[in-house]
C-alpha positions, -999 to 999 in steps of 0.1 A, spaced: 506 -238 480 482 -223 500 446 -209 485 455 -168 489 483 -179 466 464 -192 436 435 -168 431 441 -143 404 440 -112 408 409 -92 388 422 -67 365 403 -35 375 406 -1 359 391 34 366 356 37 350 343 69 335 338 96 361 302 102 353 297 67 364 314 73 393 296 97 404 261 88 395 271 59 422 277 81 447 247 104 445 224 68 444 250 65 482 239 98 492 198 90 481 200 63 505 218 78 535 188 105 528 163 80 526 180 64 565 183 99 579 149 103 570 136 72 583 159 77 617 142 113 618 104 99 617 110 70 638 125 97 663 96 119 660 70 89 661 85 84 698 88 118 707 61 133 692 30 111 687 8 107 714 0 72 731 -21 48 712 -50 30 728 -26 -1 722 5 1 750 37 2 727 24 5 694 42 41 691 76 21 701 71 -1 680 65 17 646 96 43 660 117 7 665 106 -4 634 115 29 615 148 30 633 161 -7 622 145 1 587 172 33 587 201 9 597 194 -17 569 193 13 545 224 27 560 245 -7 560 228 -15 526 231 21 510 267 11 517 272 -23 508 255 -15 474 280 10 470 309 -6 472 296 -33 453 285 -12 423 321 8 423 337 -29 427 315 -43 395 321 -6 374 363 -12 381 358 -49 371 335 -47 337 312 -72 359 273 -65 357 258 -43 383 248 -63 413 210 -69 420 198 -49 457 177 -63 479 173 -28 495 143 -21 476 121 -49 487 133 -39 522 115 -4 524 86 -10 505 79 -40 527 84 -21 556 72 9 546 38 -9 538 39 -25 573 44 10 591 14 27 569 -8 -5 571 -9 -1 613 -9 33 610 -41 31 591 -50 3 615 -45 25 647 -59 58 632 -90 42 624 -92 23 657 -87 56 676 -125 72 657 
């Protein structure tokens, strides 16, 4: 009997609407929030002149950029997992995504600060 064979299959069933599509706008919030950061870490490289320190512009535009795929991929994942839990009756899972930009939100401002008042 192989193992594919004896897992039982979870019941699911169709949960309210409104539920439905309060999930989907929280999707949308964080493919905002990723555009958002993909724009800024676009306009950091493009826009923002050199810094006395060679790279530092690179770096906070890198570091925006992989901050707008982890909300991307994540914005997703929680998704699926929240419509997954909602057809189930399972609690809501727990995100992680939160954490993520704050931490490196605080880490782009906090050398931003840095630089700007290294540049005076």
């Amino acid at each position: 009997m192989s193992s594919s064979s004896s897992r039982t299959a979870v019941p699911e069933e169709e949960p309210d609407y409104r539920f439905t599509l309060a999930n989907e706008r929280t999707f949308l919030a964080w493919m905002r929030t990723a555009l958002a950061l993909l724009a800024a870490g676009v306009a950091v490289v493009q826009l923002v002149p050199e810094f006395s320190v060679a790279a530092v512009r690179i770096g906070v535009g890198v570091t925006l950029g992989v901050l707008s795929v982890v909300m991307s991929v994540g914005g997703t994942w929680r998704w699926y997992a929240t419509q997954r839990a909602m057809r189930r009756g399972h609690p809501l899972p727990r995100t992680w995504l939160t954490w993520i930009l704050g931490g490196g939100l605080m880490l782009v401002a906090a050398l931003a600060v840095v630089l700007l008042l290294g540049e005076h």
